[in-house]
VOGU-3710 file (C-alpha; in Angstrom, 3 decimals, decimal comma):
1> xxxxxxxxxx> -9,189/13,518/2,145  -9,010/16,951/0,383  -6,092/17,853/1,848  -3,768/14,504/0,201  -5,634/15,405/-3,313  -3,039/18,031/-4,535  -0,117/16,572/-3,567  -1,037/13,058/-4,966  -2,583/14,940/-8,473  0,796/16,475/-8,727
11> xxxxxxxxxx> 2,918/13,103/-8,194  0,345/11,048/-10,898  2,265/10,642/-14,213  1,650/9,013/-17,709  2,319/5,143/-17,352  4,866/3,924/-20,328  3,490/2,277/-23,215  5,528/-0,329/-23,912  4,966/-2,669/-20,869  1,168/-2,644/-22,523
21> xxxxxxxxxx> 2,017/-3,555/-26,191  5,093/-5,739/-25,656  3,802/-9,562/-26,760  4,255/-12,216/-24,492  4,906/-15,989/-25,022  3,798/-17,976/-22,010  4,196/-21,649/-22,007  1,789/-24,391/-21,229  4,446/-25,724/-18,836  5,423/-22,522/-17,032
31> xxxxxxxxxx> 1,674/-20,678/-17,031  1,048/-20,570/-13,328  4,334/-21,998/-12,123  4,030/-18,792/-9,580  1,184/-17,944/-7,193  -1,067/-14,703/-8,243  -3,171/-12,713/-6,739  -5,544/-10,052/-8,660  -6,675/-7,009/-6,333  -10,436/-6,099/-7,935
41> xxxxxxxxxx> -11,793/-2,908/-7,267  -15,352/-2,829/-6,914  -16,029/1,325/-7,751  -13,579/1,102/-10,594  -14,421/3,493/-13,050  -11,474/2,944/-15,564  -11,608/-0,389/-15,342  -15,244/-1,647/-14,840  -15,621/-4,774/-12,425  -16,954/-6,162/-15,406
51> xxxxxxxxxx> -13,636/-6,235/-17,298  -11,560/-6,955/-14,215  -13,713/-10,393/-14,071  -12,862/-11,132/-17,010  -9,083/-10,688/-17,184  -9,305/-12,515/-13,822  -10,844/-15,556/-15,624  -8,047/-15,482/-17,846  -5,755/-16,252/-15,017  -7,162/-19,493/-13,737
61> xxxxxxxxxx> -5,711/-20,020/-10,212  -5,190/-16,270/-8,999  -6,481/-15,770/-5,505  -8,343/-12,451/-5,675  -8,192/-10,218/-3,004  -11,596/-7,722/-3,561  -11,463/-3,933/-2,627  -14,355/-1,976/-1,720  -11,632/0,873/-3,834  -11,407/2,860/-6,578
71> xxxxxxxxxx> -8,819/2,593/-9,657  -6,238/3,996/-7,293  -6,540/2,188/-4,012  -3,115/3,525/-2,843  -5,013/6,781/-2,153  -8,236/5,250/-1,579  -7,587/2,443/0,141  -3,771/2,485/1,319  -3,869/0,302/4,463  -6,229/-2,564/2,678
81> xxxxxxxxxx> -4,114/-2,451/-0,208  -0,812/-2,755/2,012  -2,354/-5,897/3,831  -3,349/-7,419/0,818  0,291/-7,147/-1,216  1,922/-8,200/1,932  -0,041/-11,174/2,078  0,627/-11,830/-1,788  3,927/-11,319/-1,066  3,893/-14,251/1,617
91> x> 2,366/-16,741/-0,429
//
């Protein structure tokens, strides 16, 4: 809605780098140990389902969860989004 626009364009900040570029060493052994779950979102437009597909296929095993959401579904989508981390959270 219009009127949440503002007030969530004001709260939106840069994301740190470092999370991004710091290189990870996963282990045969410990690769999966833990349950995922990806959350795709179909109208995307940072992320193009396209890409999402394939990072999901590099995480054999992830249950994914598919939004009907933009690249923000905690404005577009909050209550869908909610459900689906709580479930995550469950597993």
């Amino acid at each position: 809605p219009a009127e949440l626009v503002e007030p969530a364009m004001q709260r939106l900040v840069a994301e740190p780098h470092g999370p991004r570029s710091t290189r990870l060493y996963p282990t045969p052994e410990r690769w999966g140990s833990l349950p995922r779950t990806y959350i795709e979102c179909t109208e995307d437009r940072t992320i193009p389902i396209s890409s999402q597909r394939r990072m999901q296929a590099m995480s054999p095993g992830a249950k994914v969860v598919t939004l009907d959401a933009d690249h923000s579904p905690f404005l577009s989508r909050p209550r869908e989004l909610a459900d689906a981390l709580i479930e995550a959270a469950s597993r």
